[in-house]
N, C-alpha and C positions, 0 to 999 in steps of 0.2 A: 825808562827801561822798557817799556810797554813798546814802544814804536820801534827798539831796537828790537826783542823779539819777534815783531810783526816781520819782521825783515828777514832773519833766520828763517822762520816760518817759511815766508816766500821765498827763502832760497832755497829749503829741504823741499819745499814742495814743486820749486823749479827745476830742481836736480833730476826729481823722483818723473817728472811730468817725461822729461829730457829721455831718463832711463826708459820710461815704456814705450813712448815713441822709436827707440833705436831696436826693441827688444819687438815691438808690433811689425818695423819693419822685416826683421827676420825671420817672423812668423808668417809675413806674406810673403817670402820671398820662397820659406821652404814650400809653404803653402800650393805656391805655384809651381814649383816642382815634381810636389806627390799631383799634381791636375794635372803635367804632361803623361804619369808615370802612368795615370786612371785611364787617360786618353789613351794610351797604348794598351792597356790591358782591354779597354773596351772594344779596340781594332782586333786584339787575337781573341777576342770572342768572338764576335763576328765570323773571324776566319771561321772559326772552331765549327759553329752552325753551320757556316758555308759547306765545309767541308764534310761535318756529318749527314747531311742533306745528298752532298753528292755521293758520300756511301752508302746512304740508305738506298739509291737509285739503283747503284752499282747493284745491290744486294736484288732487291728486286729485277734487275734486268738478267740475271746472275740465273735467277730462280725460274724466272721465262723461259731464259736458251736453256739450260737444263731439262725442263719440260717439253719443250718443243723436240730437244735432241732424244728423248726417251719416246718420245713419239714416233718420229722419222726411223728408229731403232728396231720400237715393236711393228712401224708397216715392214722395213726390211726384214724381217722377222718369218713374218707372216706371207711374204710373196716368195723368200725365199722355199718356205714350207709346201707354199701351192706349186712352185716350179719342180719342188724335189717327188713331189708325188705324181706331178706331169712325166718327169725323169722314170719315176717306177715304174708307172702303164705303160711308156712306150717298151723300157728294157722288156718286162712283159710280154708286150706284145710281138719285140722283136722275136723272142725266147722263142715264142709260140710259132712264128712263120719259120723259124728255124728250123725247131723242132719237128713241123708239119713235115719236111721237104725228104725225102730220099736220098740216097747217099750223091746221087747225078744233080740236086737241087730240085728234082721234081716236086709234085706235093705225095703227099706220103698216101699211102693206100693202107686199106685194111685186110691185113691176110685173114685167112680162117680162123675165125673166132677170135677178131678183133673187131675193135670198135676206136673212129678218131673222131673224139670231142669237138664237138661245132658250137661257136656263139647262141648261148644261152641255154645249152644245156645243163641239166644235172641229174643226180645221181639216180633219183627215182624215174627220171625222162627216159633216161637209157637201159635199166632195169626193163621196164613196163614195155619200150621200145623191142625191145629184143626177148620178151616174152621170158623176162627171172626175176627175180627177188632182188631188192635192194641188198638183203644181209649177204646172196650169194654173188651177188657184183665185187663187193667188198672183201669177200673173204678170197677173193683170185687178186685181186688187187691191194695187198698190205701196202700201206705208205704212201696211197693216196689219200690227198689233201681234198676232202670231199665238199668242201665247202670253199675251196679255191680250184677250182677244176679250170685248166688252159688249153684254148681253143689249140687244138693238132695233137694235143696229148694223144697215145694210144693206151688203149685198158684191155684185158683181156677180158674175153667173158663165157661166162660157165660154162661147162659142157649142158646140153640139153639133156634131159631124162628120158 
């Protein structure tokens, strides 16, 4: 009986050998499946780096022309500023040769107890100049701008005492 057991024996354990070999095979086969599936998840990582890399570039190059465009913004800014006030002195100064001129385009003259404002005068110049007081220059003249005074302006000036 002994040898017919040995027999059984090595059949259950032939069977069993048989069984994991067929069940090993499945294992390596799924095995091999989930490694292509790894293999591809490891390529869309890749992308994924790839990609964030190239938005990080984005972001910074993004942030440069931004910069540089607020820049080009504040010169325009600032030249426009220096033109507009070029713009003012000449209107000004047109204002002023306008003003100077006579009804014919002449230049304008000073009738009796007048006075026209020349380049770099002021208030106290013309006072002093014509022998009166600052306060009495001013008080014939309401509404002048005494600290913007325009070359051809005419001003009246005091009667003398």
């Amino acid at each position: 009986m002994l040898p017919m057991g040995g027999v059984i024996v090595g059949a259950v354990a032939l069977i069993i050998g048989g069984y994991a070999a067929i069940s090993l095979s499945k294992v390596n086969r799924t095995l091999a499946a989930q490694a292509d599936k790894v293999a591809r998840i490891d390529d869309i990582a890749t992308q994924v780096a790839s990609a964030s890399q190239a938005s990080d570039k984005a972001a910074r190059d993004i942030q440069s022309l931004q910069t540089s465009t607020q820049s080009a913004v504040t010169q325009i800014a600032n030249e426009l500023a220096a033109i507009h006030e070029q713009t003012k002195h000449m209107e000004e100064a047109h204002t002023a040769r306008a003003t100077a001129k006579g009804p014919k385009g002449e230049p304008a003259m000073a009738g009796p107890g007048e006075y026209i404002v020349k380049a770099g005068d002021t208030g106290v110049k013309i006072a002093h100049g014509n022998g009166c007081s600052l306060a009495d220059l001013e008080s014939v003249n309401p509404g002048v701008s005494w600290s913007h005074l325009k070359v051809g302006e005419k001003l009246k000036l005091p009667e003398k005492k």
